[in-house]
N, C-alpha and C positions, 0 to 999 in steps of 0.2 A: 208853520208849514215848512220853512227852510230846513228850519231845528229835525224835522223829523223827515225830511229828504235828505241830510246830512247823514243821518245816520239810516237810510236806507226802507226809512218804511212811510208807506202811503196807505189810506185807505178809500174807499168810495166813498166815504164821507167828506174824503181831503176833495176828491174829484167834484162831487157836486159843488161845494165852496168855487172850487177854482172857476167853473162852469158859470157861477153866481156873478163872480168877480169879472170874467170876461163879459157878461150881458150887459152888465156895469159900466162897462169902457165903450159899449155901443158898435157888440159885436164881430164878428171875423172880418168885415171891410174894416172896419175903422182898427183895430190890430195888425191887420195886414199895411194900413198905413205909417203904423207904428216903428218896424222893425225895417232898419237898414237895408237897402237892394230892395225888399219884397217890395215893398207900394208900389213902386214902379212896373211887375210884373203884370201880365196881362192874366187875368184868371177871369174866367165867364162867370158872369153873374150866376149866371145857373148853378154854378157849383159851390159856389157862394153860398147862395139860398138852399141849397142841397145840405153841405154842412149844418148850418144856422138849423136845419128840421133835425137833423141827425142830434144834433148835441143836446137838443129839446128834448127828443124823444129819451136819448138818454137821461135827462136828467126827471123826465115821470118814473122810468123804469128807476133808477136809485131809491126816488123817495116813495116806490111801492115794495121796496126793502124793509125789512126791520131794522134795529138797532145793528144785530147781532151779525148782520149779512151784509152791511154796509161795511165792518169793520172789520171783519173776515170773511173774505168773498170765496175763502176756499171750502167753504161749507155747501157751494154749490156742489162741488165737486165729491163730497161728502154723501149730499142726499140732492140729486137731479130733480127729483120730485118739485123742490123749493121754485125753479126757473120758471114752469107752469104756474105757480101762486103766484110770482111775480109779474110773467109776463099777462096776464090773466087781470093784477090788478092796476098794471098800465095801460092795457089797452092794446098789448102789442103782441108780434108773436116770439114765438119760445126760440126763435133764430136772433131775433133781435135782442133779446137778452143774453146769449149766448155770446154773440157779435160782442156788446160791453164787456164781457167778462174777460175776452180775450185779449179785446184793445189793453183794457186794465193790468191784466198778468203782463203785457209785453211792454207797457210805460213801468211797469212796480219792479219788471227786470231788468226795466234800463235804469233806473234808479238806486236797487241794490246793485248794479257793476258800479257804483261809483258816479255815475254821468249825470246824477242828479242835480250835484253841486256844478252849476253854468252860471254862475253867479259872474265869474272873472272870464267866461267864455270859453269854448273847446280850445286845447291845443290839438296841433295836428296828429297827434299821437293817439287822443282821445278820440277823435275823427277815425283815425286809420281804426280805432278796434273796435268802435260803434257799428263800423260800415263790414267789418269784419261779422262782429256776432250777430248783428239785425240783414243784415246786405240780404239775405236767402230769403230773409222772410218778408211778408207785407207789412213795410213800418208802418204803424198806426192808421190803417186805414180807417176813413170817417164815411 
């Protein structure tokens, strides 16, 4: 997984793993405890539990993907038609599929600028053009 955010590519299939691995560790509270500053921040349980259903859902909608749409998500974008089979065989609607595809494109574009490798941490340089190129938009919303 490193190997292949170093050199700038992810797939939905990297996503569900990752997704796997976080359920693993005992979810977004217990991760939230993990990383410096945040534990201590005050975040409502609600939204907590709000995420933890979001990343669920996301992850039916991935494994009601094929091979071939997990590992190039840009064939949505190819034939729209596909987001309906999908969201159709998650259980969810065609926004919510949609909503993934997006998140996906704007993590796979912060990864191809470089920002992938935080392995040693931001410097502030790396901060200033994250906040620069993502700043306008909704970073990763869950």
């Amino acid at each position: 997984m490193q190997k292949k955010m170093q050199e700038g590519k992810i797939s939905l299939e990297d996503v569900i793993e990752q997704v796997k691995s976080m359920n693993q560790l005992g979810g977004l509270d217990k991760i939230k405890s993990l990383i410096p500053g945040l534990g201590k921040a005050k975040i409502p349980e609600t939204a907590l539990e709000s995420q933890q259903q979001k990343i669920a859902k996301w992850e039916h909608i991935i494994k009601s993907m094929t091979k071939q749409e997990r590992e190039n998500a840009d064939i949505f974008e190819k034939q729209p038609s596909r987001i309906a089979r999908v969201a159709k065989g998650a259980g969810v609607n065609n926004s919510d599929v949609k909503s993934l595809l997006k998140q996906y494109k704007i993590l796979r574009d912060l990864i191809k600028s470089g920002m992938g490798d935080m392995s040693q941490g931001m410097s502030p340089q790396q901060m200033q053009k994250l906040m620069k190129k993502f700043g306008k938009k909704k970073f990763m919303k869950f």
